[in-house]
N, C-alpha and C positions, 0 to 999 in steps of 0.2 A: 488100627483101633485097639487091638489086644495091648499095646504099648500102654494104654491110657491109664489104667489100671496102676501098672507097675509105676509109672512116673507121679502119679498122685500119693501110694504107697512112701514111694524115698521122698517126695516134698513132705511130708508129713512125719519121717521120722527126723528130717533132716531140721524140720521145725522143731520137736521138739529137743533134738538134743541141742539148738541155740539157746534155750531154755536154760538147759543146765549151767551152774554159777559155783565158784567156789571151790575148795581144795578135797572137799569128801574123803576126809581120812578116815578108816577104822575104827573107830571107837570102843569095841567091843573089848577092848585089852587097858584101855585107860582107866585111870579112876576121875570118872566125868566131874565129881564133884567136887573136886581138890581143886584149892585157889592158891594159887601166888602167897599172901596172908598165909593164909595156914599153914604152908610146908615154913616159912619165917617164924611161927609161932613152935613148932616140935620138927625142926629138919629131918631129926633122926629116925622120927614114927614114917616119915613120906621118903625117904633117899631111894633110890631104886622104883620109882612111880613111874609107870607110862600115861604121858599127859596130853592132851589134845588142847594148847592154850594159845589166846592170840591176843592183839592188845594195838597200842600203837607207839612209835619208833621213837624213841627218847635220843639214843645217840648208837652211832657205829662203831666200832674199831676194830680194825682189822691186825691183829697179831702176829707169829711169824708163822702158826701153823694153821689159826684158825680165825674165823673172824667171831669178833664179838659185839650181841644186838642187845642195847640196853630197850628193854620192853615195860611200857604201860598198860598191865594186864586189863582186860575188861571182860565180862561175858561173851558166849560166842551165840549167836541167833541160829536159827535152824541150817541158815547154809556156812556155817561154821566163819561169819564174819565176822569179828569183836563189834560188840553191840554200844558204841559211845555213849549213848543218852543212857545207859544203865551205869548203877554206879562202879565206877575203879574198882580192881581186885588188887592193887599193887603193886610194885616192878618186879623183875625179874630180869636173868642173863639169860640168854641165847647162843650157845655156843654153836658154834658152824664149822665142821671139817673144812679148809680152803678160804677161798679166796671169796665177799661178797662186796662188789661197787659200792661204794659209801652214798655215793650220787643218787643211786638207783634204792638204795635201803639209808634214806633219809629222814629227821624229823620229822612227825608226822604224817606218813606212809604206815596203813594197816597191813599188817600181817596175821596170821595162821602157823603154825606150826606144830608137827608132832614128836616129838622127844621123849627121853627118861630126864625125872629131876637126879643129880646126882650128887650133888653137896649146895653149902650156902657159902659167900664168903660175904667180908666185911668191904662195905666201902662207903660211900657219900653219896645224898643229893642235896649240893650246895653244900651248902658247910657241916650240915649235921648227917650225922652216922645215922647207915642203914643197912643192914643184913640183906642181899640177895642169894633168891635160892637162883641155880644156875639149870640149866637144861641142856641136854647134848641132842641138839634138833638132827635127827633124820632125816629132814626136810621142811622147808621154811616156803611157805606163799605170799606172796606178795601179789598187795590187791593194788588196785588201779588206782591213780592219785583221789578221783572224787570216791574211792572204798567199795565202787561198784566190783562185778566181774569185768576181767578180760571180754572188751565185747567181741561176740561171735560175726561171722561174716553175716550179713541180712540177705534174703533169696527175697525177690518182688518179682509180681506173675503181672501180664499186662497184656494188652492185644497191640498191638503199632498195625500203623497205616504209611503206608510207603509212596509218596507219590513224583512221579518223575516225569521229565519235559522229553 
């Protein structure tokens, strides 16, 4: 009976940490309020910016050193998941040290990611010119196709009844 304690104890931390959702990056070093937009509008006032921005997956390409994530900025919601129904921040690049699955970081897959922005360059969406500011992600999260968390294992308590011939 001393045991009871301690097992109700880890079910209840083990609940809440299924709870927890999301990439939780740092923030404390970002400039929270820097948009996509904006570093396009003065690249040079924001280059060197640590960013916490996420968005969703316009296209991939994988390069020879690094891969590249063309991104549809949006706001990020408190558990730092790009918030769709609010309005578009813009695109953006995504640079990624290596190698990332085109399959797996496809169209329409949200992401998170933490970077520094580090220059803009010139390119297109569709046929008309557009300036992308570009980011050297540190690390990139990818959220689950319906944009939820990775879900956590479920614990369920129950009493069974056992009966035998």
């Amino acid at each position: 009976m001393r045991s009871l304690p301690l097992l109700w104890a880890g079910a209840a931390l083990l609940g809440l940490s299924a709870c927890a959702s999301g990439p939780r990056y740092d923030t404390s070093q970002a400039a929270t309020g820097l948009t996509a937009a904006q570093v396009t509008a003065a690249p040079a006032s924001h280059t060197g910016a640590r960013v916490v921005w996420g968005g969703v997956i316009v296209a991939t390409r994988n390069q020879p050193d690094y891969t590249e994530v063309e991104i549809l900025s949006y706001p990020l919601d408190s558990n730092q998941r790009p918030d769709t129904g609010s309005g578009e921040q813009g695109r953006f690049l995504a640079h990624h040290a290596g190698y990332l699955e085109g399959v797996d970081y496809a169209p329409g897959r949200r992401v998170t990611l933490r970077g520094k922005v580090t220059k803009t360059l010139q390119g297109k969406v569709g046929d008309a010119p557009y300036t992308f500011p570009v980011v050297q992600a540190d690390e990139i999260y990818l959220w689950s196709r319906d944009g939820s968390a990775p879900s956590s294992p479920s614990i369920q308590f129950g009493i069974g009844v056992i009966f035998s011939r």
